[in-house]
Each structure stands twice: as structure tokens, then as C-alpha cells.
C-alpha positions in Angstrom: 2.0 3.0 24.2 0.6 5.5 26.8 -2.9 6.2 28.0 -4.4 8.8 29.0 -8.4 9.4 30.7 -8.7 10.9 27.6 -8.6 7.7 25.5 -10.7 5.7 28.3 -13.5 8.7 28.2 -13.8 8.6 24.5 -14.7 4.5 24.1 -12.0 4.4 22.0 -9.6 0.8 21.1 -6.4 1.6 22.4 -3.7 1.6 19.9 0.1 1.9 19.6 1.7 3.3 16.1 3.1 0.0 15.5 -0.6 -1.8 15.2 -0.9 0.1 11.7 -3.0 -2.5 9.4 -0.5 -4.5 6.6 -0.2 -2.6 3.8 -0.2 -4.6 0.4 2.1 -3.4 -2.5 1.2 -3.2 -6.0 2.9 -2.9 -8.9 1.2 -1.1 -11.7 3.0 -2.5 -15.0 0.8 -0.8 -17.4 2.2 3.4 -15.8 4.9 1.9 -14.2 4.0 3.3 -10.6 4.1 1.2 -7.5 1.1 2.4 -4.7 0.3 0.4 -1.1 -2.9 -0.8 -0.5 -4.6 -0.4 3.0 -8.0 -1.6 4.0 -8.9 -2.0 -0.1 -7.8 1.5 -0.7 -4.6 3.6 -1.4 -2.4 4.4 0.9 -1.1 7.6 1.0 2.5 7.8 2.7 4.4 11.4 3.3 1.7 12.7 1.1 2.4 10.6 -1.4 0.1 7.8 -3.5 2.6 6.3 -5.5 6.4 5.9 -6.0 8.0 5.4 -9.2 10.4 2.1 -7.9 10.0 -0.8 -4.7 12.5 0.3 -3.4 11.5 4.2 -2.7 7.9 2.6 -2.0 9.3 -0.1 1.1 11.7 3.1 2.5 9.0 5.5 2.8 6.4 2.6 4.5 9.2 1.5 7.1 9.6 5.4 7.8 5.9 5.9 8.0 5.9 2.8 10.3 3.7 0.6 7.7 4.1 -3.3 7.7 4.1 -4.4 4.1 3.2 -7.4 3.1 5.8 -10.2 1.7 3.4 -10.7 -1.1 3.1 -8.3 -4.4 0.1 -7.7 -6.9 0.9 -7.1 -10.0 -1.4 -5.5 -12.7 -1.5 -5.6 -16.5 -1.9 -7.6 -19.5 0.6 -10.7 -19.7 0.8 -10.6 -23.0 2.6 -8.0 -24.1 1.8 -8.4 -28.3 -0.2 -7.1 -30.8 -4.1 -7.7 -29.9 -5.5 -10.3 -32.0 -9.5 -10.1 -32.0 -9.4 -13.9 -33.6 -10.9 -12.7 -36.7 -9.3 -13.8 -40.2 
């Protein structure tokens, strides 16, 4: 990390690239899309919001220099059946 009067002038945290908040993935079972999540909203990574598999989704964070998190959210309805309303 470098620092310049620049930084100091502005009252500004110092920073290095590394220090990029934990990103959280999230898998999105109902489209099939996988996203990040940073600071409760999508992250968007090379100009993308979303990435068809993992995979593509952790390559493209370790390029951008995101941490992602070990632990995965993963939306949609459990029960993949017929909705029953309960009525005879």
C-alpha cells in the first residue's frame, strides 16, 4: 500500500486493494444464477451481477481481488412438489 499527501489531505481511511469487504455467495435455485453479496447488496464483478455456475462466480472474485466467504446462501422453495393449499 502507498501513500500519498493526497490521501492524508483528503481525511480519508487508508486502504490497500486487498482490504475489499467479504463478499457472500448466493445461489439462486429458483433462475439458477449465482450473484456475490457485499455490504447487503450485489456485487458487481467485471461488470457483471451474476454468473451462471460457482465456479465462474469464485474465478472472477479471486481476479477482482474479492474474499468470498466459506459459507453459501441458498434461495428457493425446498420442496420442490405440487403446491398443496391444504384444502380437500
Amino acid at each position: 500500500m502507498t501513500i500519498d499527501g493526497n490521501d492524508l489531505d483528503r481525511n480519508r481511511p487508508l486502504r490497500s486493494p486487498s482490504d475489499s469487504p467479504m463478499g457472500r455467495i448466493v445461489e439462486m435455485a429458483f433462475s439458477g444464477l449465482w450473484v456475490v453479496r457485499q455490504r447487503g447488496a450485489l456485487a458487481e464483478i467485471g461488470g457483471r451481477l451474476y454468473w451462471s455456475d460457482r465456479a465462474s462466480l469464485e474465478q472472477a472474485a479471486a481476479q477482482a481481488g474479492i474474499p468470498l466467504s466459506a459459507d453459501v446462501i441458498h434461495t428457493g422453495r425446498l420442496d420442490t412438489g405440487s403446491f398443496d393449499t391444504g384444502r380437500g
